[in-house]
C-alpha positions in Angstrom: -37.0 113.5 74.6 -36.2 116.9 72.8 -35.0 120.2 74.0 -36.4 122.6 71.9 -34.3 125.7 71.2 -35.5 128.6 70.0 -33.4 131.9 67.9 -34.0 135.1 66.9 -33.1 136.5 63.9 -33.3 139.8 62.1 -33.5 143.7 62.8 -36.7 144.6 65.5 -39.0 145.5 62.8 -38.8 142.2 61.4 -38.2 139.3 63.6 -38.2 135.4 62.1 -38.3 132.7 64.3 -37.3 129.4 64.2 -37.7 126.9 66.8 -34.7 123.6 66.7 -34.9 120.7 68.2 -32.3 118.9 69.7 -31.9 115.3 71.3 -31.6 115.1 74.9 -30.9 111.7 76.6 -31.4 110.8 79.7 -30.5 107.3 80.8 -33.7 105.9 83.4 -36.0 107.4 80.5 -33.7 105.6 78.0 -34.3 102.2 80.0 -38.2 102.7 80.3 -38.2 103.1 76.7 -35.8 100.1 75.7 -37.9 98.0 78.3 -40.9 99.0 76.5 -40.0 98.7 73.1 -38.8 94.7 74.0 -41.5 93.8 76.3 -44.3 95.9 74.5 -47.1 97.7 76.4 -49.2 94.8 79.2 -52.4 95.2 80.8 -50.2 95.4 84.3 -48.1 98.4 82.7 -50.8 100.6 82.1 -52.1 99.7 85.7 -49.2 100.7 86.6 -48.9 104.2 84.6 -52.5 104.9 85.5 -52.3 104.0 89.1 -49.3 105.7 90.3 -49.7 108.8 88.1 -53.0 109.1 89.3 -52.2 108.5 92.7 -50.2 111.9 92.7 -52.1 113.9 90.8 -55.2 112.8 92.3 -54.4 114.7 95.8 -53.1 117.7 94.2 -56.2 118.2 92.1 -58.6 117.2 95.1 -56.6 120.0 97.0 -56.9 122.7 94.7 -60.7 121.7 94.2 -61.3 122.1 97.8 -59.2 125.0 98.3 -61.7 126.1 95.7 -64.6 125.3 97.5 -63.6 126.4 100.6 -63.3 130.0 98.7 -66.9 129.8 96.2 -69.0 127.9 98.3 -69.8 124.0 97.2 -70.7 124.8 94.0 -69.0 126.3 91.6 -70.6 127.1 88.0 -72.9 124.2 88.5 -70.2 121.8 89.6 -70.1 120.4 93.0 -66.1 121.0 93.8 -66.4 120.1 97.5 -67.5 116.3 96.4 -65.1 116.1 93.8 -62.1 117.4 96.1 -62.9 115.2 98.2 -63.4 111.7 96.1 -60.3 112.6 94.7 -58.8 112.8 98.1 -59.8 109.8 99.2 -58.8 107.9 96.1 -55.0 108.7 96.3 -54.5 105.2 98.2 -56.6 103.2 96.2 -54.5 104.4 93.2 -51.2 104.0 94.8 -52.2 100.4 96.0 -53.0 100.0 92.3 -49.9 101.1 90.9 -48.0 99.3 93.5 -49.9 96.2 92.2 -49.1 96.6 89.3 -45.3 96.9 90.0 -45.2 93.7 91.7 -47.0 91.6 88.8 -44.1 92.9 86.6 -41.4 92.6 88.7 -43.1 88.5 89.1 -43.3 88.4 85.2 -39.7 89.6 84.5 -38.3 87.2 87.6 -40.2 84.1 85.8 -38.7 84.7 82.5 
């Protein structure tokens, strides 16, 4: 992970700028990366990715889109937002089971090796 740092330099009339990037470590992203770069990427670890980030960003994207609807009407610019919102509501378990899944078939793999 970088931090990127930005400075200024010059008078106001003619301002360069130049962006550095520095290192930043941080030790549980450290460990996902080492586990990933010995155990390589598995079908159950992109369930996993897929299935938990997608459980959280599946509500707050189904919220906003009925918030929207609740505003517009049910459509929206030829887009049914009220049946979006709410698929995406009701698939925020079925994504977290999936993630959770997912979890436990790695957790088996790395206890059998």
């Amino acid at each position: 992970m970088t931090l990127a740092k930005l400075e200024w330099k010059g008078s106001l009339n003619t301002v360069q700028q130049t962006m550095v990037l520095e290192p930043v470590s941080h030790p549980k992203v450290d460990a996902i990366a080492e586990t990933l770069r010995e155990r390589g990427w598995s079908c159950a670890g992109c369930g996993a990715i897929c299935g938990l980030v997608g459980g959280i960003a599946a509500p707050a994207l189904g919220s906003v889109l009925t918030a929207i609807s609740w505003l517009t009407g049910a459509t929206w610019g030829g887009f049914h937002v009220q049946r979006a919102g709410t698929i995406l509501l009701f698939l925020t378990v079925p994504l977290l089971l999936l993630g959770a899944h997912c979890l436990d078939l790695l957790d088996r793999e790395l206890k059998d090796r």
